[in-house]
N, C-alpha and C positions, 0 to 999 in steps of 0.2 A: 148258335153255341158260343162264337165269339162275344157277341153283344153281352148273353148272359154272367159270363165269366168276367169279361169287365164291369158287367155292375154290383156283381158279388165282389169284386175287389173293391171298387169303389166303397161300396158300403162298410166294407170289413175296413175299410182304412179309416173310413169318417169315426167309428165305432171305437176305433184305436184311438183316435184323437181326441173322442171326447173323454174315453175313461180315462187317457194319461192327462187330460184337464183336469178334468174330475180330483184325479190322485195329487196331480199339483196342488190344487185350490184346498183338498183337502190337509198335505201337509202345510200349505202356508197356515192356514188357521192354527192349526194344533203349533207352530212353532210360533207365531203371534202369541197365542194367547199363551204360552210358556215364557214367551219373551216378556210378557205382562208380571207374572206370580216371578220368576226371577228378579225383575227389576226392582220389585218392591223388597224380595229379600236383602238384594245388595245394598239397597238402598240403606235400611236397616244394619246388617251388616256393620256398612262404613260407619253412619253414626255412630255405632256403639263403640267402635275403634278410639273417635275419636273422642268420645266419650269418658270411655276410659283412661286415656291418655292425658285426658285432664285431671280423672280425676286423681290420677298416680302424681303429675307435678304440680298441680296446684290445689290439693285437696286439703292444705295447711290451713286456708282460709276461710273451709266451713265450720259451723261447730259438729260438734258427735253426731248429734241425733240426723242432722242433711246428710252428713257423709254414710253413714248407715243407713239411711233413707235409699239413695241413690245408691248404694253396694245392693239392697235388699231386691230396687227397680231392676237392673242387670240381673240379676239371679232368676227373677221374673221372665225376664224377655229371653234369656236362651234357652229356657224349657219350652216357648211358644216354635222358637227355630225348626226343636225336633217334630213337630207335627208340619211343621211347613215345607220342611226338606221330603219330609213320606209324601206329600200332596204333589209333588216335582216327578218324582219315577212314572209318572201315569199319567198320559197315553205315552208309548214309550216312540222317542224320536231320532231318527237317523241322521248325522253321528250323534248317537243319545249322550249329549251334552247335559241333556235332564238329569241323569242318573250323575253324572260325574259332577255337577253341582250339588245335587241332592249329598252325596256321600263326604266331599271338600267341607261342606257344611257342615255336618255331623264333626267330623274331625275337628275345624274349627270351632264349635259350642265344646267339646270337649278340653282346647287349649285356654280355650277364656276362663271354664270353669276353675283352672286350674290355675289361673291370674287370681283372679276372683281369691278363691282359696287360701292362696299366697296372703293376701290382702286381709282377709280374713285371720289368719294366724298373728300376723305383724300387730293387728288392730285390737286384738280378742273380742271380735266380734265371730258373731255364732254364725258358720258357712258350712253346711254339709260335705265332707270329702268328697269329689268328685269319684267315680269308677273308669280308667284309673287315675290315681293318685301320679303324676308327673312332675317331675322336677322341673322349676322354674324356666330353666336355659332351655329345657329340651321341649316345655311346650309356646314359649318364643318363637323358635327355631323353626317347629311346626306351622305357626300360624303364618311366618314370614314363607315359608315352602308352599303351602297354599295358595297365599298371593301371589307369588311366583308363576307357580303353573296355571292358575286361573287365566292369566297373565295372558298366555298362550292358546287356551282350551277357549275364551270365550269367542274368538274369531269364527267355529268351528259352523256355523250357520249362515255366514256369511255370505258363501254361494250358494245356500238351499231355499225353497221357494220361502217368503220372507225377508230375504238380504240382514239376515237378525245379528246385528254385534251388541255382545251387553257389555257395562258397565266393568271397570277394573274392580280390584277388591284394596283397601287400602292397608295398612302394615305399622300403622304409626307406633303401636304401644309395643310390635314387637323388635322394636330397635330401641328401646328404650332401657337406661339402665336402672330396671326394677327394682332389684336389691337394694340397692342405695336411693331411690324414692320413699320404698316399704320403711327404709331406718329413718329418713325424715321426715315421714306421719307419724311413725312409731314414736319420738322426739316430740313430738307438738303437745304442747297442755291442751291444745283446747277439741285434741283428736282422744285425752289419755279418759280409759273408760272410769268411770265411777262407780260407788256402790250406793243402793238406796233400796231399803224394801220398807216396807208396812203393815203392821198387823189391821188388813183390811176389813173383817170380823169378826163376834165373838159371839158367840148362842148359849144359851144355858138353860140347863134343864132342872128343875120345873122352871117354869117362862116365870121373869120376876114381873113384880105388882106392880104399874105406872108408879115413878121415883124420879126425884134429879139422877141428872145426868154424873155418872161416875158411881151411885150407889143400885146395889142391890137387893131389891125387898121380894123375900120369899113368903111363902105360904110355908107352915110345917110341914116338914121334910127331912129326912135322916139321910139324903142322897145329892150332890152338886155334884151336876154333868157340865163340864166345859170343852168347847168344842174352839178352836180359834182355826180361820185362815189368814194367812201371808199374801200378798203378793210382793212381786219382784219390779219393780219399778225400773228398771233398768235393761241393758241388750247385751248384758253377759250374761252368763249362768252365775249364780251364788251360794253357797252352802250357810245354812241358816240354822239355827239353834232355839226352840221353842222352848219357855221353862215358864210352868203355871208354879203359884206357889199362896199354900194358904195358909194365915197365920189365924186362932181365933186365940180371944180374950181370954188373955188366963189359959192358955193351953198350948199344947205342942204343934210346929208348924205340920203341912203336909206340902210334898216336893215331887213334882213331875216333872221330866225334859223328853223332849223327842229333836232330832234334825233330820233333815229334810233339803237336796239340793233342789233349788228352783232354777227353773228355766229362763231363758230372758224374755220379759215383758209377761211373766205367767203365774198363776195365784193356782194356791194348792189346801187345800183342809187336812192340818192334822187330826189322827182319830182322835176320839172324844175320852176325856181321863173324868174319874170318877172322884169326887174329895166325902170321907164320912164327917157327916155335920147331925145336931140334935135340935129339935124345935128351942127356940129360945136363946139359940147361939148366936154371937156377932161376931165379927173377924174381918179380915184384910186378904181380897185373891188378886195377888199379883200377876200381870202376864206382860212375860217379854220375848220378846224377837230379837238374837242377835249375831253377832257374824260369825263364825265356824272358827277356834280360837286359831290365834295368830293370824287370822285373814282381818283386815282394815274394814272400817262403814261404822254409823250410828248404829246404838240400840235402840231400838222404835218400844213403849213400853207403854200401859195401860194399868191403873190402879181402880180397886174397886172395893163401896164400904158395903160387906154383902150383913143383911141381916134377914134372923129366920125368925118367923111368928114364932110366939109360944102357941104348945098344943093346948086347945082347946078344952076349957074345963069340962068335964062331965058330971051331970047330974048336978 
């Protein structure tokens, strides 16, 4: 009976040893390979810190379109974070350091977006409000509190199987006096936005008869459908003014306007306006594009010598 009971012990002990191996080995992996997808967010992370932080004091030196370029690239990359930080809570680990980076995270794409924003406004370049809306100081203040407690929380793995310390989180832009960066962009000619749009097509109905270029030869017809689009050449928004206008020989003009705010870098069709014309008519259809009155920019304009067959003799 003795012998037996000690080798039930024995066994139950070997049994015990290997599953708390087992359980080791197991959470070593799962906090390796957390230690993996963390390191590359921080990594990230910092870059864009310091990214940022350049491009709030030395972004005088690009022209527009880079420095928009690069506002647009960030705006990009912290929508990726939020699918990165949800990829972090799972498999969940003890002390779930997972989660409390996952959620730090969150918080901070939140505070950027709100830099970002800032920048955005300063610049009148087109940036979606973030949800929420924070005042500058307060999502600093945030971002620097983050770093802070990261500061502390990343040790938390240190004595779990593993031995995992990540990476700090860095804080550059948020000691930075913003404000007064944001007024000397806002200050630089070669940052201030411009206007520029184009009347990028024009369609007409009936479809006129191969012609030089600027005229238009119709077949008889008592109906001119003009259809024009705009684009926006630019990365603000701009309020535009379409006005068709057709004079014919020896007769009274006819006058359409429509406007139309465009989007930045975005082409739009106005609807199609109709002009009454008589077989055998000639005239002059004017079409311009111009800026919403008292707003600045060229007027982009197209002239055209439109003539309509005479009707067709019968009999």
């Amino acid at each position: 009976m003795a012998l037996a009971v000690t080798l039930i012990v024995v066994v139950l002990g070997r049994q015990v040893d290997y599953f708390a191996h087992q359980q080791s080995a197991t959470r070593q992996n799962e906090n390796l390979n957390f230690g993996a997808l963390a390191t590359a967010l921080l990594g990230q992370e910092n870059s864009f810190d310091a990214r940022l932080a350049s491009l709030l004091t030395t972004g005088t030196s690009l022209s527009r379109s880079a420095f928009v370029t690069d506002v647009g690239a960030m705006e990009q990359e912290l929508s990726l974070w939020r699918s990165e930080a949800t990829q972090l809570e799972s498999p969940g680990l003890s002390p779930a350091l997972n989660v409390t980076l996952a959620h730090e995270t969150l918080a901070r794409v939140a505070d950027y977006e709100n830099v970002l924003f800032a920048v955005g406004q300063a610049l009148a370049i087109n940036i979606p409000a973030p949800q929420p809306v924070l005042r500058l100081g307060v999502a600093q203040l945030s971002l620097a509190a983050t770093a802070a407690s990261w500061g502390q929380e990343r040790h938390e793995l240190a004595s779990q199987p593993g031995a995992l310390t990540l990476m700090a989180l860095s804080a550059k832009s948020s000691r930075l006096n913003v404000p007064g960066y944001l007024q000397t962009l806002a200050a630089s000619a070669a940052l201030a936005p411009t206007r520029a749009f184009v009347i990028s097509a024009v369609q007409v109905q009936p479809a006129p008869l191969p012609a030089a270029v600027g005229s238009l030869d119709l077949t008889p017809t008592t109906a001119l459908q003009v259809q024009v689009a705009a684009t926006n050449e630019r990365d603000i928004t701009q309020a535009v003014v379409e006005t068709l206008n057709f004079v014919p020989v020896g007769g009274s003009g006819q006058h359409f306007t429509q406007s139309v705010t465009l989007a930045p870098l975005a082409s739009y069709a106005f609807d199609p306006r109709g002009f009454a014309v008589h077989p055998g008519e000639k005239g002059t259809l004017t079409v311009t594009l111009s800026p919403a009155p008292g707003v600045g920019g060229l007027t982009h304009q197209r002239v055209y010598a439109v003539s309509v067959a005479p009707a067709p003799v019968v009999g």
